[in-house]
Backbone atoms as SQL, in Angstrom:
CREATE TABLE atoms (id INTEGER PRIMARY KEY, chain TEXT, resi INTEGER, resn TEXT, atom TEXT, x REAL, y REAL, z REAL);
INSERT INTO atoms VALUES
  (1, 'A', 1, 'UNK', 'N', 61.289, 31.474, 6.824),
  (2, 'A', 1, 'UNK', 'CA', 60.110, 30.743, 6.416),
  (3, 'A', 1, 'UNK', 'C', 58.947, 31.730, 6.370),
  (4, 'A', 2, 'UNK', 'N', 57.650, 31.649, 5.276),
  (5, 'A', 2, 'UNK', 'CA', 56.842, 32.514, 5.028),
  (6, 'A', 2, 'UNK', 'C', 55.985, 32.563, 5.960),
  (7, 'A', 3, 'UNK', 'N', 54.842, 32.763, 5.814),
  (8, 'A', 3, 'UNK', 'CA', 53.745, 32.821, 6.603),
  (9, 'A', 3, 'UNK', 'C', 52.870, 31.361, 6.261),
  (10, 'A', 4, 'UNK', 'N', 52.600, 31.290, 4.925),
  (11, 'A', 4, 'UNK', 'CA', 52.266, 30.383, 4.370),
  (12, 'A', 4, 'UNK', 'C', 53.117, 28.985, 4.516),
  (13, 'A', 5, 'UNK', 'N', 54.189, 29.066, 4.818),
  (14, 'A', 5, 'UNK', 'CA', 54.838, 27.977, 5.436),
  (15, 'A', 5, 'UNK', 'C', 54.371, 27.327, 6.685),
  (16, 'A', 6, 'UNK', 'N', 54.739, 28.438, 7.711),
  (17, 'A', 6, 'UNK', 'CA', 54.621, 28.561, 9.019),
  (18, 'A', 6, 'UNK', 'C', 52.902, 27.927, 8.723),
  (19, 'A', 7, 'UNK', 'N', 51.968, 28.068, 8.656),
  (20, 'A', 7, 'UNK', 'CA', 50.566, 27.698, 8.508),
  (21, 'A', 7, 'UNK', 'C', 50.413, 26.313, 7.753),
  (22, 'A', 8, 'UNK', 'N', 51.380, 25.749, 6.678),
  (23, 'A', 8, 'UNK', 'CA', 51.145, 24.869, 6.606),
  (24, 'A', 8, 'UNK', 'C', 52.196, 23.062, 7.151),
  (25, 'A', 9, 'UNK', 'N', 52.917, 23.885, 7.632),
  (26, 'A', 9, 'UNK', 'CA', 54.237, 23.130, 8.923),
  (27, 'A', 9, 'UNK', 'C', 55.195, 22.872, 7.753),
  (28, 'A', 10, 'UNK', 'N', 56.224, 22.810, 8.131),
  (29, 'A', 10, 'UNK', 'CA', 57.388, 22.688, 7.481),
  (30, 'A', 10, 'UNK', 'C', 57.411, 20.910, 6.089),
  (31, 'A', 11, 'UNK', 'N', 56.886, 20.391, 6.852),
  (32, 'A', 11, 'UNK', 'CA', 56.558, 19.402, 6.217),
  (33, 'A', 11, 'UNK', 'C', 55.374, 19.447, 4.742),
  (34, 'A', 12, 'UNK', 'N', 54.666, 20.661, 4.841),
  (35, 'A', 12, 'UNK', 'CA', 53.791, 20.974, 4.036),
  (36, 'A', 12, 'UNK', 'C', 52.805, 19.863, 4.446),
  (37, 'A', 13, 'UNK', 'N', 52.757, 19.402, 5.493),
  (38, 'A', 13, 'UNK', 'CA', 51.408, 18.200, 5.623),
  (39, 'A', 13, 'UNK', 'C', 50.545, 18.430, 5.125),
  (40, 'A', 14, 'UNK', 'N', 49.678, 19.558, 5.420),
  (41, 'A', 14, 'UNK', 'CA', 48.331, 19.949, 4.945),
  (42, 'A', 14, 'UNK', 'C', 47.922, 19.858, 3.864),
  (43, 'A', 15, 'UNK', 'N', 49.300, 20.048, 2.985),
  (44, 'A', 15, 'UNK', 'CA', 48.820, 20.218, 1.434),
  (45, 'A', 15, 'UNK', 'C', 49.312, 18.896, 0.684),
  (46, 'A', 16, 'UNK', 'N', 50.329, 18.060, 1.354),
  (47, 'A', 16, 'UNK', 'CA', 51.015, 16.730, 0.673),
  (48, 'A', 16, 'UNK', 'C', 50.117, 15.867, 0.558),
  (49, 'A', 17, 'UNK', 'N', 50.672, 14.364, 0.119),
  (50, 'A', 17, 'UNK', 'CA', 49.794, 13.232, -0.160),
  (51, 'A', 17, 'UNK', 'C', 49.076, 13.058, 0.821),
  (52, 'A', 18, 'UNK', 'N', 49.484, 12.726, 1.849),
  (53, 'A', 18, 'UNK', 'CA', 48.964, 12.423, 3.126),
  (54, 'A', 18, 'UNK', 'C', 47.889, 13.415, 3.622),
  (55, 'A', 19, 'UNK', 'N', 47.925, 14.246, 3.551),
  (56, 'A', 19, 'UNK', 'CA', 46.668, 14.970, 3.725),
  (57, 'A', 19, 'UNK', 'C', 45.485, 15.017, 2.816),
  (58, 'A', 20, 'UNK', 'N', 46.081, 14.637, 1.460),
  (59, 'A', 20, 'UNK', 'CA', 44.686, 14.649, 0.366),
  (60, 'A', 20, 'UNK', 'C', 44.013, 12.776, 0.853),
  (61, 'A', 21, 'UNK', 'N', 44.799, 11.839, 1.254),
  (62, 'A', 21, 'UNK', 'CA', 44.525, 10.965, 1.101),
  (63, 'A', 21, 'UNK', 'C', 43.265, 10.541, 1.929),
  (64, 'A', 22, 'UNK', 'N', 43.479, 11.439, 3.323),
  (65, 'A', 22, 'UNK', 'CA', 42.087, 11.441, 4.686),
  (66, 'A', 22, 'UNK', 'C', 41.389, 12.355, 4.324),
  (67, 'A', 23, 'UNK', 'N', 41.598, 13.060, 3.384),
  (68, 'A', 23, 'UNK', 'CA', 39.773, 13.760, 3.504),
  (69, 'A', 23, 'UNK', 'C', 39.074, 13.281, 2.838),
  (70, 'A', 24, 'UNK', 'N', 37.622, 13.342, 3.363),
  (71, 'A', 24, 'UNK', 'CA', 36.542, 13.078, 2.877),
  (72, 'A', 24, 'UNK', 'C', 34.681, 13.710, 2.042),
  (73, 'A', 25, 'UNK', 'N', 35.536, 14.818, 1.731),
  (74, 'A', 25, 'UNK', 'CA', 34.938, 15.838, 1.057),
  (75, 'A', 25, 'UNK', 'C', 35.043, 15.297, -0.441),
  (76, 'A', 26, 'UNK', 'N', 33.500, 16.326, -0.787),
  (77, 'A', 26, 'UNK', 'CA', 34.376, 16.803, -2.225),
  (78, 'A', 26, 'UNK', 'C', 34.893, 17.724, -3.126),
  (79, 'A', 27, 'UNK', 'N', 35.099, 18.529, -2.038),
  (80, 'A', 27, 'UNK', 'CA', 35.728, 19.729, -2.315),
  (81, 'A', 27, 'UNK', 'C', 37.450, 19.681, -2.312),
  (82, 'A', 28, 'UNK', 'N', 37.960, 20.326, -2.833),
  (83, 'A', 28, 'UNK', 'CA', 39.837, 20.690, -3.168),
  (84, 'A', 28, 'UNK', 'C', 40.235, 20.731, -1.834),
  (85, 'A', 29, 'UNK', 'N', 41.272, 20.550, -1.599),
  (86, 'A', 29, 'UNK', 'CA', 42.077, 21.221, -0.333),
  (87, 'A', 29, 'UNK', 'C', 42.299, 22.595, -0.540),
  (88, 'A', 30, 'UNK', 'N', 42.976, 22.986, 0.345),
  (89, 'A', 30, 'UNK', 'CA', 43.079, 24.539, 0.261),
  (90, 'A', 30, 'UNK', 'C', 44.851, 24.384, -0.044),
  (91, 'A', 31, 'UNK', 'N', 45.031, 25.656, -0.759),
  (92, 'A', 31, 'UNK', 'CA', 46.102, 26.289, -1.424),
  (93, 'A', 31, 'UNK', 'C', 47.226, 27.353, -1.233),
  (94, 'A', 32, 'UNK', 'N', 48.268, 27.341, -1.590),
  (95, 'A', 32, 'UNK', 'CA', 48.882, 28.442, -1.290),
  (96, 'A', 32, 'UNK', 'C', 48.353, 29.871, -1.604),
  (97, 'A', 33, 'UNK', 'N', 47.462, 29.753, -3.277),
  (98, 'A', 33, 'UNK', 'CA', 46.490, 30.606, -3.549),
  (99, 'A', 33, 'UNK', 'C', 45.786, 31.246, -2.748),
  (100, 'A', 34, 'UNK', 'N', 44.923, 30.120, -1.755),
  (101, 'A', 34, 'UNK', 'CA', 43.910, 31.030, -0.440),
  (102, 'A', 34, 'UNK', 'C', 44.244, 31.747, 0.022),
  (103, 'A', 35, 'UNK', 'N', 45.623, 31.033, 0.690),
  (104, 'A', 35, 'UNK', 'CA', 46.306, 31.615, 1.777),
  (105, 'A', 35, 'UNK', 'C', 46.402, 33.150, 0.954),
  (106, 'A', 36, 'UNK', 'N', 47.067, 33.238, 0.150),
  (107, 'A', 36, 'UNK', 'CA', 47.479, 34.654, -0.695),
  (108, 'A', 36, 'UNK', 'C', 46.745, 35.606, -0.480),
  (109, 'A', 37, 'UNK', 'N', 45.298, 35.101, -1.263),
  (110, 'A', 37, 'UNK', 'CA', 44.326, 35.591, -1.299),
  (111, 'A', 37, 'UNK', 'C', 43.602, 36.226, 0.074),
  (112, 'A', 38, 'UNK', 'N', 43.756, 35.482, 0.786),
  (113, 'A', 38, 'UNK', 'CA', 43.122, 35.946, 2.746),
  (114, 'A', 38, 'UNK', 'C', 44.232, 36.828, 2.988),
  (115, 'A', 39, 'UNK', 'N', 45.371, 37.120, 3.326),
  (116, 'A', 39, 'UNK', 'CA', 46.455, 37.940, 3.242),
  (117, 'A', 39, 'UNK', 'C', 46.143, 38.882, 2.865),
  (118, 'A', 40, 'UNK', 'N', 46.218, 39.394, 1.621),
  (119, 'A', 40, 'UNK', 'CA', 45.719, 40.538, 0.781),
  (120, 'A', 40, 'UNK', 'C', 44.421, 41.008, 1.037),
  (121, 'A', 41, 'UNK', 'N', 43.967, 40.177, 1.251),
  (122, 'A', 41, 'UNK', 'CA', 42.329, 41.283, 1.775),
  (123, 'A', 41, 'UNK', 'C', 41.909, 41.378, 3.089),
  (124, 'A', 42, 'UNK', 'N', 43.238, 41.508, 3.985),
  (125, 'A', 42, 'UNK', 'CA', 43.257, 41.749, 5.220),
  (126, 'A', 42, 'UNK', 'C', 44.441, 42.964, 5.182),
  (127, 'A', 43, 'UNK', 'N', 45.301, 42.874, 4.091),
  (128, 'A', 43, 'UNK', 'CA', 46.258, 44.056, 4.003),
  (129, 'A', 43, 'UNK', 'C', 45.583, 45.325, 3.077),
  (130, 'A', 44, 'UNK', 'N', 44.636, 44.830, 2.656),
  (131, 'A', 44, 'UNK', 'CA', 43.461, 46.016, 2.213),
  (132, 'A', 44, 'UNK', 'C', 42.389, 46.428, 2.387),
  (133, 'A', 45, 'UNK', 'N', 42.075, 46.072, 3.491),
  (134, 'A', 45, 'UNK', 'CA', 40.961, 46.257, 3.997),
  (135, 'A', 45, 'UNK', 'C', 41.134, 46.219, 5.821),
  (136, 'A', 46, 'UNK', 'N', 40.151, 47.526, 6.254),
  (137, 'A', 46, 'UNK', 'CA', 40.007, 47.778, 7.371),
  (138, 'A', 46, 'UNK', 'C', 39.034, 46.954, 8.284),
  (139, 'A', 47, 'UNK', 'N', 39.100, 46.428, 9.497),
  (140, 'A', 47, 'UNK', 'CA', 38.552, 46.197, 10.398),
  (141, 'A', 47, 'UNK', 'C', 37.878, 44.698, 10.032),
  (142, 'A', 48, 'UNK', 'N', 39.308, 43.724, 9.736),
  (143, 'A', 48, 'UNK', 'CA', 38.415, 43.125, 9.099),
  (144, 'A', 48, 'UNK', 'C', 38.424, 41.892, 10.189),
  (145, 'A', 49, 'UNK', 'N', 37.318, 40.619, 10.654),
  (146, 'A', 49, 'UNK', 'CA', 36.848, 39.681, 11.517),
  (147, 'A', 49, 'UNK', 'C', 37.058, 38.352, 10.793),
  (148, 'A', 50, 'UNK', 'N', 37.293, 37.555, 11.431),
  (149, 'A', 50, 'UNK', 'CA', 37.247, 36.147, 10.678),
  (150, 'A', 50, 'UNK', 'C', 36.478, 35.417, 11.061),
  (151, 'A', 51, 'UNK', 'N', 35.583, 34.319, 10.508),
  (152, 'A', 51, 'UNK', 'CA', 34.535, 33.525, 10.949),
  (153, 'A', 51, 'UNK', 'C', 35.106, 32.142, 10.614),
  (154, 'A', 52, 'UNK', 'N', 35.460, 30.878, 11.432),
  (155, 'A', 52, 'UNK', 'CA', 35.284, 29.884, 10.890),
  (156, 'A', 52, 'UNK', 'C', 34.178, 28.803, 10.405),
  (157, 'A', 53, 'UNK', 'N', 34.018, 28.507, 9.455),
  (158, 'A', 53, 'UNK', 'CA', 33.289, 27.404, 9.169),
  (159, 'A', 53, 'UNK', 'C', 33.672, 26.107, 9.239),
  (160, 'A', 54, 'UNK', 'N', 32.666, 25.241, 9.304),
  (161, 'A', 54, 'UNK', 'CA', 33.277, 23.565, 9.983),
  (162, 'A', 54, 'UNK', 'C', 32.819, 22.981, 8.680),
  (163, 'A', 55, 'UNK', 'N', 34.078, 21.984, 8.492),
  (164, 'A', 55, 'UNK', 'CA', 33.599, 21.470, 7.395),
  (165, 'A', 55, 'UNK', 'C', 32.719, 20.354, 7.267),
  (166, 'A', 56, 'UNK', 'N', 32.364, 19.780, 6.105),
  (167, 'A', 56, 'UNK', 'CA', 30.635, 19.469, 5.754),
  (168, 'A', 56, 'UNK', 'C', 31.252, 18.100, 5.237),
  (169, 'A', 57, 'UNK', 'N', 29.860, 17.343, 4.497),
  (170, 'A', 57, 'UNK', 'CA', 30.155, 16.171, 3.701),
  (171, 'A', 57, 'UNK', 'C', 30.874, 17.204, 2.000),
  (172, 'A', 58, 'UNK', 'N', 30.418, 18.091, 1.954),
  (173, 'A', 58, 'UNK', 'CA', 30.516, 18.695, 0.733),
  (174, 'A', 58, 'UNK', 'C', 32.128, 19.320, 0.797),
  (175, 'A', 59, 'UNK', 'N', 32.395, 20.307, 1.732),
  (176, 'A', 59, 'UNK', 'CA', 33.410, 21.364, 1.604),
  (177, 'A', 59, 'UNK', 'C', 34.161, 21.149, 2.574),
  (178, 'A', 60, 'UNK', 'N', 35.707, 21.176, 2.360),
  (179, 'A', 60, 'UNK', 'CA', 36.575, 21.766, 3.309),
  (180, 'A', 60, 'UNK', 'C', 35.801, 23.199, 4.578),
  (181, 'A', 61, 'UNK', 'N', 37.143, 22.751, 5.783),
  (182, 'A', 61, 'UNK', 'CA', 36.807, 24.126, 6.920),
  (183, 'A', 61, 'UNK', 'C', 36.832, 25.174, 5.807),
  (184, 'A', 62, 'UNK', 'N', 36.218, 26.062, 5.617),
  (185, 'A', 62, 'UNK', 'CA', 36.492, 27.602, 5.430),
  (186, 'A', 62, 'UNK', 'C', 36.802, 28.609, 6.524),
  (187, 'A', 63, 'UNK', 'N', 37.205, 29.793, 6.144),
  (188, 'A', 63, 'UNK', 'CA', 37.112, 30.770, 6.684),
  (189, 'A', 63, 'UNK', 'C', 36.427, 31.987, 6.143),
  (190, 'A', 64, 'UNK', 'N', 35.369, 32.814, 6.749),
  (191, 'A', 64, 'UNK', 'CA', 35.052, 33.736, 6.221),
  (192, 'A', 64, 'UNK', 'C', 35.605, 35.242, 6.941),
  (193, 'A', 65, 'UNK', 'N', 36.534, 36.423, 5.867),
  (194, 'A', 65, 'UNK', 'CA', 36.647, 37.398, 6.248),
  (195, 'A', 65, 'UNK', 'C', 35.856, 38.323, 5.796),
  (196, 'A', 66, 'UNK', 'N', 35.283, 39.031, 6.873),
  (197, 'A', 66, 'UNK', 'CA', 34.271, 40.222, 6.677),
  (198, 'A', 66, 'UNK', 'C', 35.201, 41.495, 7.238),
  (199, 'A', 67, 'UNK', 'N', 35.012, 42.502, 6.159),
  (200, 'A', 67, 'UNK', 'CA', 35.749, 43.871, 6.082),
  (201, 'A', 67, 'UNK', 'C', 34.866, 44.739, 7.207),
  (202, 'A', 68, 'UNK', 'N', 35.181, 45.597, 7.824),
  (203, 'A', 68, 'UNK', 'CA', 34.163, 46.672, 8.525),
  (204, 'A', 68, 'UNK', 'C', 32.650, 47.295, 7.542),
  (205, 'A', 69, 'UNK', 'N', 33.484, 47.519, 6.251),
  (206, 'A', 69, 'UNK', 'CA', 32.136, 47.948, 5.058),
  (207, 'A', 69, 'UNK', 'C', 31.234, 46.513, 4.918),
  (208, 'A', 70, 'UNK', 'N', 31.560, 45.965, 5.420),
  (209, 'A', 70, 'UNK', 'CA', 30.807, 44.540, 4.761),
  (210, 'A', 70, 'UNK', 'C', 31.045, 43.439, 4.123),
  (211, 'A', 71, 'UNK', 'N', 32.261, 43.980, 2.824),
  (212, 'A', 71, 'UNK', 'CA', 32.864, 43.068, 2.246),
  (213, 'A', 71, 'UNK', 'C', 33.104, 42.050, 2.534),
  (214, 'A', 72, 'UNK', 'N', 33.073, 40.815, 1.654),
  (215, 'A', 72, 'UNK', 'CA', 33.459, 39.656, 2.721),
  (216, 'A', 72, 'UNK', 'C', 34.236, 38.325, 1.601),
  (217, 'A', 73, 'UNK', 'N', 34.984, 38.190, 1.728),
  (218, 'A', 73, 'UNK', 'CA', 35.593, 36.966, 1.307),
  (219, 'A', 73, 'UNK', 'C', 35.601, 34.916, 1.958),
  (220, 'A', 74, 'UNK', 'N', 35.759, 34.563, 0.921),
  (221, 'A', 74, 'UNK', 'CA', 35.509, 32.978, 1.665),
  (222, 'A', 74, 'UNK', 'C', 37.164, 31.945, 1.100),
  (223, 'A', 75, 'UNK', 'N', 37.346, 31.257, 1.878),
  (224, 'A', 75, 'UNK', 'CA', 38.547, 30.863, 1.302),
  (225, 'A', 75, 'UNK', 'C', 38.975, 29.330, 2.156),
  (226, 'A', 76, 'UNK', 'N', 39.151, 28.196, 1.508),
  (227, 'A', 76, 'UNK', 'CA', 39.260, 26.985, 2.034),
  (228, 'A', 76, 'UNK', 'C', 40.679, 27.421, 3.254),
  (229, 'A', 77, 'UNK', 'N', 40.537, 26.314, 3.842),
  (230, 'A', 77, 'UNK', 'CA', 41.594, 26.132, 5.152),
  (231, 'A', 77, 'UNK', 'C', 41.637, 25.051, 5.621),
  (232, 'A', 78, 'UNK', 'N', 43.228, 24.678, 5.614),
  (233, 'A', 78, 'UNK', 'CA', 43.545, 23.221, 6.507),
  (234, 'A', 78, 'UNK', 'C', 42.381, 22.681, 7.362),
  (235, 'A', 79, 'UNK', 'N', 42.012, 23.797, 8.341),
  (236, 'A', 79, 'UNK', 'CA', 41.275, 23.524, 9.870),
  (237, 'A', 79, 'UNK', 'C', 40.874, 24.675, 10.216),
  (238, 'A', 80, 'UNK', 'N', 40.335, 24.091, 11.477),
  (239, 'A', 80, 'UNK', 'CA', 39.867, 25.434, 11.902),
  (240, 'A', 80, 'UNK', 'C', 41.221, 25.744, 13.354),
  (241, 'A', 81, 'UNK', 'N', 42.126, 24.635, 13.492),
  (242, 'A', 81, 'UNK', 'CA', 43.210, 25.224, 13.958),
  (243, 'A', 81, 'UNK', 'C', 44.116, 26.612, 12.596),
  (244, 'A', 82, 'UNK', 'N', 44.555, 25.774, 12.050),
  (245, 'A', 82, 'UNK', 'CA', 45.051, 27.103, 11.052),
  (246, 'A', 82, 'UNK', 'C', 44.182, 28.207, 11.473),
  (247, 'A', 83, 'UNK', 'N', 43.287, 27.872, 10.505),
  (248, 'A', 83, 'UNK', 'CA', 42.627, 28.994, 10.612),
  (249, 'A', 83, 'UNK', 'C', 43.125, 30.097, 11.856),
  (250, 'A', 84, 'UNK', 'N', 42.758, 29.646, 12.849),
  (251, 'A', 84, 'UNK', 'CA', 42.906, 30.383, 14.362),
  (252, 'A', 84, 'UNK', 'C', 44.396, 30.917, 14.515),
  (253, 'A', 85, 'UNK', 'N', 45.207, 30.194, 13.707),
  (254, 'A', 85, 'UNK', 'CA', 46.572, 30.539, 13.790),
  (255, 'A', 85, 'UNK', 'C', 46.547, 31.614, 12.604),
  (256, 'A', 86, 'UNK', 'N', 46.466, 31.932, 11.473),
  (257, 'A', 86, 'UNK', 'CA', 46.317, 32.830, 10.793),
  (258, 'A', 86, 'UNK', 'C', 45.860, 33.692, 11.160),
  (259, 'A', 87, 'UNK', 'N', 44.489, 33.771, 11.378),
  (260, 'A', 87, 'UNK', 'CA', 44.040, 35.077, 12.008),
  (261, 'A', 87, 'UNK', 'C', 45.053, 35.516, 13.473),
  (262, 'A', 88, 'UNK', 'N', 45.431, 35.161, 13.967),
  (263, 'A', 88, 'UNK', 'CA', 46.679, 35.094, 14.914),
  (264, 'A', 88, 'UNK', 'C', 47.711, 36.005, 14.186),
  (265, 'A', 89, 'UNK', 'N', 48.083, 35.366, 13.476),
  (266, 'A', 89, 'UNK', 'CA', 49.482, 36.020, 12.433),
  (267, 'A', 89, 'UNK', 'C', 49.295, 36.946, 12.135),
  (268, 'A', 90, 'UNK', 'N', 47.693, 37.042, 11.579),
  (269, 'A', 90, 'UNK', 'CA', 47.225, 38.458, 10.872),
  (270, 'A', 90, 'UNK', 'C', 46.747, 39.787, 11.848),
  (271, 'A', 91, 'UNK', 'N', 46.733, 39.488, 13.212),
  (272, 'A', 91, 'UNK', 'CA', 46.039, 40.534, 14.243),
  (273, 'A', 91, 'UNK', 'C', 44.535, 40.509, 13.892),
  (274, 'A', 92, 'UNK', 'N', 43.804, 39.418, 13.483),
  (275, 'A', 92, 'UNK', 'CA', 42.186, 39.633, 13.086),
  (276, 'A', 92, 'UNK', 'C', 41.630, 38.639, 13.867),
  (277, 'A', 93, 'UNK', 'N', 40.674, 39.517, 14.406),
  (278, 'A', 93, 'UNK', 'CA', 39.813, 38.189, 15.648),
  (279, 'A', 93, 'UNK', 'C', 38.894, 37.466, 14.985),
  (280, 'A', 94, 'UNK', 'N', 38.965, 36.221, 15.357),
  (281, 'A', 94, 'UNK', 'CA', 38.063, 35.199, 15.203),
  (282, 'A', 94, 'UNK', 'C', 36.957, 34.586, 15.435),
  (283, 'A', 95, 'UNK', 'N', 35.444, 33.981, 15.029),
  (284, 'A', 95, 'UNK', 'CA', 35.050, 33.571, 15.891),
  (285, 'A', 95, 'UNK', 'C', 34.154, 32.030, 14.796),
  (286, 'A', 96, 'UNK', 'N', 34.047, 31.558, 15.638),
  (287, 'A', 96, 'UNK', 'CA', 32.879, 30.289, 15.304),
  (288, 'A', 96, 'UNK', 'C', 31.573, 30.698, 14.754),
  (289, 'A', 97, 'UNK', 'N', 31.389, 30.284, 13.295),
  (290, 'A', 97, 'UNK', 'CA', 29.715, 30.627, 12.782),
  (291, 'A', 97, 'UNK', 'C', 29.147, 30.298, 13.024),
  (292, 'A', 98, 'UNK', 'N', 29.576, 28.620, 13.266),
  (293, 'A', 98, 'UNK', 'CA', 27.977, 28.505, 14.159),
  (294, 'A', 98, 'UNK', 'C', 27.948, 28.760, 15.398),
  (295, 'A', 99, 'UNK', 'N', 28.565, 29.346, 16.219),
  (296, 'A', 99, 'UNK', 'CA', 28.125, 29.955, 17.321),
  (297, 'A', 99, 'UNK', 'C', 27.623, 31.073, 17.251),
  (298, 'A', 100, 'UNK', 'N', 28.429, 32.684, 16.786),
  (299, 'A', 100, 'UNK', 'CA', 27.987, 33.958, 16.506),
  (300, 'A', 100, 'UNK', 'C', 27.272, 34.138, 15.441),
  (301, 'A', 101, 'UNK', 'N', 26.847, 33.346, 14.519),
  (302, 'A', 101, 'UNK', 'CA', 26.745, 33.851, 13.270),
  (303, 'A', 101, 'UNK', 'C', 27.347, 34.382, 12.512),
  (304, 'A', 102, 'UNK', 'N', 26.673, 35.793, 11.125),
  (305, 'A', 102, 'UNK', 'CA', 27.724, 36.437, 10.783),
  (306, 'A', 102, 'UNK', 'C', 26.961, 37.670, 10.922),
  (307, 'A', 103, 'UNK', 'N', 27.538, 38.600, 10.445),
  (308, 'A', 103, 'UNK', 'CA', 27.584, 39.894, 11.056),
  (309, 'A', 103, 'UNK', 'C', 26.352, 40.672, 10.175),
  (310, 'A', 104, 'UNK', 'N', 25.536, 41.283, 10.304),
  (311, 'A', 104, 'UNK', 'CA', 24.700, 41.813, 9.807),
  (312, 'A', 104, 'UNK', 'C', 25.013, 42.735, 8.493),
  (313, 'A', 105, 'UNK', 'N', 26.093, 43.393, 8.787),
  (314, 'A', 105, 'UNK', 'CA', 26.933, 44.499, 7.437),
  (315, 'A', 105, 'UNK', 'C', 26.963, 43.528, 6.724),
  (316, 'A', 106, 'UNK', 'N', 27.986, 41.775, 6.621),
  (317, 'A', 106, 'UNK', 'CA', 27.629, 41.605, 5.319),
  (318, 'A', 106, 'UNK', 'C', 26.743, 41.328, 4.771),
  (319, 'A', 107, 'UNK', 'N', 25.548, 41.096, 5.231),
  (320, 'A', 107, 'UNK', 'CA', 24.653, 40.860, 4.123),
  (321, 'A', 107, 'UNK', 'C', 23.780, 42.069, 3.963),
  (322, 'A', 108, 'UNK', 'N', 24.106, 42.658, 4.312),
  (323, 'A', 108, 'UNK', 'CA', 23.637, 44.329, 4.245),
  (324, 'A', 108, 'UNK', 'C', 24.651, 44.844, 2.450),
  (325, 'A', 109, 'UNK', 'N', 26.154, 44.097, 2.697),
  (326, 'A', 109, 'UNK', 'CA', 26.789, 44.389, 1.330),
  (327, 'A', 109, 'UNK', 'C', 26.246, 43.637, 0.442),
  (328, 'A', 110, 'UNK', 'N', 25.849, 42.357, 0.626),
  (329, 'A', 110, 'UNK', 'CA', 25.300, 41.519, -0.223),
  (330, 'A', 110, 'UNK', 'C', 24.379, 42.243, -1.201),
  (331, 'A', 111, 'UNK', 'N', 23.322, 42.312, -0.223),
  (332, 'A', 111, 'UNK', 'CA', 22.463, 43.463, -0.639),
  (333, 'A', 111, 'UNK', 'C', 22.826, 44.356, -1.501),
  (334, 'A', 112, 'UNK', 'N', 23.819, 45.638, -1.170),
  (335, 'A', 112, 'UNK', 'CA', 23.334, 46.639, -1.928),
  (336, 'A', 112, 'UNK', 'C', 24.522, 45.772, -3.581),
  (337, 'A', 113, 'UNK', 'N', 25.202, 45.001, -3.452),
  (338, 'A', 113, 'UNK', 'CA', 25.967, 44.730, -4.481),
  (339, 'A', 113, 'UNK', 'C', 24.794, 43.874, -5.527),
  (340, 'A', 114, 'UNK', 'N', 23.819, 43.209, -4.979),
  (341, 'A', 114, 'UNK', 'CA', 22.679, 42.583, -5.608),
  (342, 'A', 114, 'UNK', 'C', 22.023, 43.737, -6.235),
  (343, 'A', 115, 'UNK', 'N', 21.945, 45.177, -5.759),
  (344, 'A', 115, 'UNK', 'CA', 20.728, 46.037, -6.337),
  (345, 'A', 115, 'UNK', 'C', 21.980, 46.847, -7.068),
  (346, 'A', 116, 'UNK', 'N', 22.592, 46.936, -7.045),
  (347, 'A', 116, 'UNK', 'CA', 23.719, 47.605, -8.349),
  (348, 'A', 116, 'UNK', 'C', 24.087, 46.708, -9.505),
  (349, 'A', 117, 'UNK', 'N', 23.992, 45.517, -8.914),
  (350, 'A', 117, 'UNK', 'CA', 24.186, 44.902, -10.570),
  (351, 'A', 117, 'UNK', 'C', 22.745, 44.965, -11.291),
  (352, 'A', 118, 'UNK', 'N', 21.833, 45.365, -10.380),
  (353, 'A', 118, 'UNK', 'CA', 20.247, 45.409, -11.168),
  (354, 'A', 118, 'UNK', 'C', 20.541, 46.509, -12.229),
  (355, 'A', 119, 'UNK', 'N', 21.480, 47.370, -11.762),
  (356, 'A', 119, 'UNK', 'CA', 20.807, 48.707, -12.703),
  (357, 'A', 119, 'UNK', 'C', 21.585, 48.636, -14.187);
């Protein structure tokens, strides 16, 4: 069984009827896509942290991964259990945004990626 399995239980709950039917967002559920996507930019990138976000009237939990350079990716998630279990799987520590915040580098990348598309 994959990783992406293992994260979303054998049953695929997270992603089946039954799971689209209780949320109350209006945002998508999250995907095998995310999952992919968070994977890969933890297998390419160094030193990278995970932040969870709680979800809203608007959006699914997210997760945000921030690279050591700053980089930072966003990507829906079951929960913020998954979540915690992924970053688990992946060796990348975790923490609560709204508790720590986020990290000063990324928006330091924000930044300089805002003044390079100026030129």
């Amino acid at each position: 069984m994959g990783l992406i399995d293992r994260l979303r239980g054998r049953g695929g709950r997270g992603a089946g009827a039954a799971g689209r039917g209780r949320r109350g967002t209006l945002d998508r559920a999250s995907g095998s896509a995310d999952l992919s996507h968070l994977e890969q930019f933890v297998a390419t990138r160094r030193g990278v942290e995970g932040y969870v976000e709680p979800r809203t009237a608007v959006t699914e939990t997210t997760i945000l991964l921030v690279a050591a350079d700053g980089e930072w990716t966003r990507r829906r998630i079951d929960g913020p259990e998954t979540a915690r279990r992924l970053s688990r799987d992946l060796a990348v520590p975790v923490y609560d945004a709204q508790i720590t915040g986020y990290p000063q580098r990324m928006r330091d990348w924000s930044s300089r990626q805002r003044d390079d598309d100026k030129l």
